[in-house]
C-alpha positions as CSV (number, residue, x, y, z in Angstrom):
1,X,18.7,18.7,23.5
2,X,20.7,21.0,25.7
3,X,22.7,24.1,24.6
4,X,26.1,22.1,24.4
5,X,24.6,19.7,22.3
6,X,23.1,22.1,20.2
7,X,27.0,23.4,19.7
8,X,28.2,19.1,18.1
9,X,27.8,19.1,14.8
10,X,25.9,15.9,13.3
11,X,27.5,12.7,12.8
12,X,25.6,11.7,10.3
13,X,27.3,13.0,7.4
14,X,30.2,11.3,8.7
15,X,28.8,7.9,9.3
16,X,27.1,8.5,5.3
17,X,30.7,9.0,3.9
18,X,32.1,5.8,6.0
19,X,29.3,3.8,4.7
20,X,29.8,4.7,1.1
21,X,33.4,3.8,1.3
22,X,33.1,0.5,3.2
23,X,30.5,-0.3,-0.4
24,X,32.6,1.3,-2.4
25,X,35.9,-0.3,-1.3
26,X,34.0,-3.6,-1.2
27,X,32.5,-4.1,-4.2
28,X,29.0,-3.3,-3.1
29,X,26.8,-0.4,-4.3
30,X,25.5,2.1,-1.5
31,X,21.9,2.9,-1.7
32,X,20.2,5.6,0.4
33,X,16.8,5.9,1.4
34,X,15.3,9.6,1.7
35,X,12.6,11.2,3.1
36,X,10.9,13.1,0.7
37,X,9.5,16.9,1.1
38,X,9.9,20.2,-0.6
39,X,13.3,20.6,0.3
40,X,14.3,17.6,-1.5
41,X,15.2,17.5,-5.2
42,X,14.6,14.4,-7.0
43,X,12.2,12.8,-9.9
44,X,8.7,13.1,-7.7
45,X,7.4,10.4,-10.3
46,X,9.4,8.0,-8.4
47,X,8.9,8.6,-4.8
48,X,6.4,6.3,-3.5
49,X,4.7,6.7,0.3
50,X,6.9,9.8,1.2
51,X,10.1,8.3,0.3
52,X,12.5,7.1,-2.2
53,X,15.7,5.0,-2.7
54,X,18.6,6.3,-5.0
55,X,21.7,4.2,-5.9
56,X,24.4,6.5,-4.6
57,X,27.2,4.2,-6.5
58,X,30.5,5.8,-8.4
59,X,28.8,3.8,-11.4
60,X,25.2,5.3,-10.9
61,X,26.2,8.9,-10.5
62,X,28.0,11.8,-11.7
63,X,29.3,14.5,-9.5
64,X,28.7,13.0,-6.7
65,X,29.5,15.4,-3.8
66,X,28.8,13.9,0.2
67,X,28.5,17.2,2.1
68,X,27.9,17.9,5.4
69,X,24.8,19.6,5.0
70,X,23.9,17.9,1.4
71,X,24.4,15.0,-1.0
72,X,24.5,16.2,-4.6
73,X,24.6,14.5,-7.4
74,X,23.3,13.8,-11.3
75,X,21.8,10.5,-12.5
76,X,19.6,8.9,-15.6
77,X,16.1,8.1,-14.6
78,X,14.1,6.8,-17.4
79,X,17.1,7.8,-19.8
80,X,16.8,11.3,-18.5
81,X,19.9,13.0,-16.9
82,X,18.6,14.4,-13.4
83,X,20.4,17.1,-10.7
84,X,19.7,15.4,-7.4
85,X,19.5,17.4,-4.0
86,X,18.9,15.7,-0.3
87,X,19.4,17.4,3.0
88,X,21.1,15.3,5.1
89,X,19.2,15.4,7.8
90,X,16.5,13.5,5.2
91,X,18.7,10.4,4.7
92,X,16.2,8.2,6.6
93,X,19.2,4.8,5.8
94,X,22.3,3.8,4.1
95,X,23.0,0.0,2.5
96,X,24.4,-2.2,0.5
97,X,22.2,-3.1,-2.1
98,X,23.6,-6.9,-2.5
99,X,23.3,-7.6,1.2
100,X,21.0,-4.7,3.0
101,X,23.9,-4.3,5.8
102,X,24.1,-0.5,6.9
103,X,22.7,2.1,8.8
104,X,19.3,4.1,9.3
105,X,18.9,7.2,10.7
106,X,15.9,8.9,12.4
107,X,13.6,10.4,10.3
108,X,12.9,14.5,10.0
109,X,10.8,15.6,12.6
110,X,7.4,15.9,11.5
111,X,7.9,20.3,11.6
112,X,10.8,19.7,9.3
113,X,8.7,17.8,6.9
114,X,6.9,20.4,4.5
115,X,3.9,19.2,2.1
116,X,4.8,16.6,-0.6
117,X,4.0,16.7,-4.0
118,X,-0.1,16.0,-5.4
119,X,0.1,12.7,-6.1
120,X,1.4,11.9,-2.7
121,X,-1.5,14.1,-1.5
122,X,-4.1,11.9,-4.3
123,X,-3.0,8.6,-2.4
124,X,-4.1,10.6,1.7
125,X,-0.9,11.8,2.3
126,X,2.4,10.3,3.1
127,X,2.0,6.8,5.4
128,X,3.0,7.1,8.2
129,X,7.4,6.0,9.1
130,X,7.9,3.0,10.7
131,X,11.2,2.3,12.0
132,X,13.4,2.0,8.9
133,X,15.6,-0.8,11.0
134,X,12.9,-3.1,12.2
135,X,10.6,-3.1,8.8
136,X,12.2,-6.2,6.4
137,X,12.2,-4.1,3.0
138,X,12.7,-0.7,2.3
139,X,9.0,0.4,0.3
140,X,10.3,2.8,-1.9
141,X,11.5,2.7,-5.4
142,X,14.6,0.7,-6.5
143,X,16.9,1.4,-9.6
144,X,15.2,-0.8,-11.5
145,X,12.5,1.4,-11.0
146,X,14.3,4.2,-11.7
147,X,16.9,2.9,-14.3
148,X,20.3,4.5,-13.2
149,X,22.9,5.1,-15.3
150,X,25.8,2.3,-14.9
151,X,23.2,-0.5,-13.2
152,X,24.6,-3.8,-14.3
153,X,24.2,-5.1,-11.1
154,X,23.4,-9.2,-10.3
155,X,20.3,-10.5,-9.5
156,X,19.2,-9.8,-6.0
157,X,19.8,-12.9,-3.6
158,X,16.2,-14.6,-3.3
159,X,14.1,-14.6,-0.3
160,X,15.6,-15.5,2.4
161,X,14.2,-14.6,6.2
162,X,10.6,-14.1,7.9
163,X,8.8,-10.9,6.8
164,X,11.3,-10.4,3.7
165,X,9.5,-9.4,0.7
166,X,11.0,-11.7,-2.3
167,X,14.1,-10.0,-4.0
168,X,14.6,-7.2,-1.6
169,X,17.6,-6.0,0.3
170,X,17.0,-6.5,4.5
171,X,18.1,-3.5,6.1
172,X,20.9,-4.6,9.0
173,X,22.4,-2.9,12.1
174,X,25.9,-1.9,11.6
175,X,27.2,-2.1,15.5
């Protein structure tokens, strides 16, 4: 990166906020999918493989504040109301649940990335990123997993493309 660039601020948080309105003002509900380290501040018991996917909806969340340097907001997991913290730079993707079409983001760089929690550390460590455009479903936890407050959502659309696991968003390119 040179100097001037060093000066830009990110577009990311930008391109976050545009996403969530274009699900928002469409009827669809905006999932993100984090990478998780210390820095991040969400229910660990759900973060599978170094990541996890939260329902970013009006309906799922209260407070919900889209910073520039932070996402913040509280949700239910398991019936339990949670404060949830990401970094920006650790939103790894942004989709519509119903229909996977969005945007992903490069990952943290590895220096970012500071150690996860033990039972990421009981399963070897976190597996390693792929591409979070290429790979057909997003392996982390869904809200069914995680029970968000105001999911009445329909059933996911069935299986439907090579390499898409059965009842999972596909993750698009927005261009």
């Amino acid at each position: 990166m040179s100097p001037v660039d060093a000066d830009i601020p990110s577009t990311r948080p930008y391109l976050i906020r545009a996403l969530h309105e274009w699900c928002s003002d469409n009827g669809f509900s905006p999932y993100i999918a984090v990478q998780v380290d210390a820095s991040v501040q969400v229910p660990m018991e759900f973060v599978k493989n170094g990541e996890i996917v939260l329902n970013v909806g009006i309906d799922a969340t209260s407070a919900l504040r889209l910073g520039n340097d932070f996402i913040e907001f509280k949700a239910r997991f398991g019936g339990v109301a949670r404060e949830i913290v990401v970094p920006i730079s650790h939103v790894i993707a942004i989709y519509a649940r119903e229909n996977g079409q969005g945007m992903a983001f490069p990952a943290p760089a590895p220096a970012m990335l500071s150690a996860l929690k033990p039972q990421d550390e009981a399963s070897g460590g976190p597996q390693p990123l792929t591409d979070p455009v290429s790979r057909s479903p997003l392996r982390s936890v869904t809200s069914e997993d995680a029970e968000t407050e105001g999911d009445d959502l329909p059933p996911e659309p069935p299986n439907d493309g090579p390499g898409r696991a059965p009842g999972r968003p596909q993750l698009k390119r927005v261009k």
